[in-house]
C-alpha positions as a Python dict, from the first residue, in 0.01 Angstrom:
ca = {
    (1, 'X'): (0, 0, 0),
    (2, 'X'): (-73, -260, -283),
    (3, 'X'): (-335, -384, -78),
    (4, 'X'): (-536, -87, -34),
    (5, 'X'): (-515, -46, -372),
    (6, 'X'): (-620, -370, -461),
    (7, 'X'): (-930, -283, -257),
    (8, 'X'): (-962, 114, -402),
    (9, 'X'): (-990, -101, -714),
    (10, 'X'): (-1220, -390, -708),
    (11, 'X'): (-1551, -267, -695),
    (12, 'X'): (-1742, -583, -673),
    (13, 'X'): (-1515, -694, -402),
    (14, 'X'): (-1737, -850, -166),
    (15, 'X'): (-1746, -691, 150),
    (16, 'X'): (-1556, -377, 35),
    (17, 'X'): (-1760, -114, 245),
    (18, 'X'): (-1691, -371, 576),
    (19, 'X'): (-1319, -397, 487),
    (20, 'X'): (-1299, 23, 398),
    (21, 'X'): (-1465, 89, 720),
    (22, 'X'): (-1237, -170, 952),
    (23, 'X'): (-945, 21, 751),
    (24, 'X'): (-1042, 332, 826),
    (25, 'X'): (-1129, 272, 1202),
    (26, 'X'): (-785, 106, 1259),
    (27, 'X'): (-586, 372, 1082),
    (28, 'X'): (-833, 681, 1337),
    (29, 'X'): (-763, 481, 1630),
    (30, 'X'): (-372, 430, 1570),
    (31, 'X'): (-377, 817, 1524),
    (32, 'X'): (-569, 906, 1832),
    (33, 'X'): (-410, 666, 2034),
    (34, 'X'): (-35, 747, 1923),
    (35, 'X'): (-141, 1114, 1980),
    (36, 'X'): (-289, 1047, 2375),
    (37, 'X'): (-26, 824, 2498),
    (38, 'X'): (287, 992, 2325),
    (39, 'X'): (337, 1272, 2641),
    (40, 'X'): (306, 1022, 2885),
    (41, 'X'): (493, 736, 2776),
    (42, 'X'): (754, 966, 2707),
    (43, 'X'): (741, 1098, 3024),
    (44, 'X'): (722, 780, 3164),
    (45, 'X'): (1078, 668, 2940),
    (46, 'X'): (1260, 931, 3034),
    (47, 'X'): (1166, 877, 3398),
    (48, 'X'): (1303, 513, 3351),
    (49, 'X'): (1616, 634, 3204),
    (50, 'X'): (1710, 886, 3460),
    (51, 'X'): (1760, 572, 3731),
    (52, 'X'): (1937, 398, 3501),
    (53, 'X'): (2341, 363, 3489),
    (54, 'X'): (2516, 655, 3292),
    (55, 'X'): (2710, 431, 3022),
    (56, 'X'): (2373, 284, 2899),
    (57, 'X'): (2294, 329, 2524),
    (58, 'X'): (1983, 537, 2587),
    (59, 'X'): (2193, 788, 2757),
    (60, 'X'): (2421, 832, 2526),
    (61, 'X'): (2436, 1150, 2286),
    (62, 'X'): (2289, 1175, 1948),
    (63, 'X'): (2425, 1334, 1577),
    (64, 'X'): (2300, 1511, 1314),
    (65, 'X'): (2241, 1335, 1031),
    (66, 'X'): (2223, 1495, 709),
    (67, 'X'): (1886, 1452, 492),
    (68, 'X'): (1917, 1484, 94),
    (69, 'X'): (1919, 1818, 97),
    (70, 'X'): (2144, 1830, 398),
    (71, 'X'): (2107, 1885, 765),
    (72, 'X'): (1876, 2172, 950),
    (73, 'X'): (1977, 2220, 1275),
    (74, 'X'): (1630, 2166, 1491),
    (75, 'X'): (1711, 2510, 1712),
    (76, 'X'): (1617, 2688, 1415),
    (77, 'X'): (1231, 2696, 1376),
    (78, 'X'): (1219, 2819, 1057),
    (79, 'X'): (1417, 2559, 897),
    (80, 'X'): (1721, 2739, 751),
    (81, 'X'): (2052, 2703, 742),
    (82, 'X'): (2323, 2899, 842),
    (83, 'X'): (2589, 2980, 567),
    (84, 'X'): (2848, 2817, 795),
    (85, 'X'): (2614, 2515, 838),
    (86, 'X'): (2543, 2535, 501),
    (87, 'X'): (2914, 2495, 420),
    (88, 'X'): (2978, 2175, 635),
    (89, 'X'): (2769, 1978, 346),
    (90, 'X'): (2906, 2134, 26),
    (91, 'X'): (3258, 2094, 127),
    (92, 'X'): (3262, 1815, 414),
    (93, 'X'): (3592, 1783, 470),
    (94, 'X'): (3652, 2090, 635),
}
């Protein structure tokens, strides 16, 4: 980020507008490019997982992991807790 701002700040930086524009033709790109390809390289993992043996890492089963404000399960759409979910984080030894 310091870099950017080093260029947000230098107005008689020479070639600013070329260096802006480069900048913000990488960053559109990454986005549209990330966005096209996600479905079916994901599709494409998956379909390279499936042949592989069942005690490898990437088959394995995943946690929870509590954020700051603790842990939303992602079945709920909303993004609320349960009081008994809710619980787990205020008390978690029980």
């Amino acid at each position: 980020m310091r870099g950017l701002t080093v260029v947000a700040e230098a107005a008689r930086l020479a070639g600013r507008e070329e260096i802006e524009a480069v900048v913000a033709l990488t960053v559109l790109l990454s986005v549209l490019l990330h966005g096209v390809t996600a479905a079916p390289l994901s599709g494409a993992f998956i379909r390279w997982a499936d042949g592989m043996a069942v005690d490898v890492p990437e088959k394995g089963g995943t946690i929870e992991v509590p954020t700051r404000g603790g842990s939303v399960p992602s079945s709920d759409s909303q993004g609320r807790m349960r009081p008994d979910e809710m619980s787990r984080w205020n008390n978690p030894d029980t």
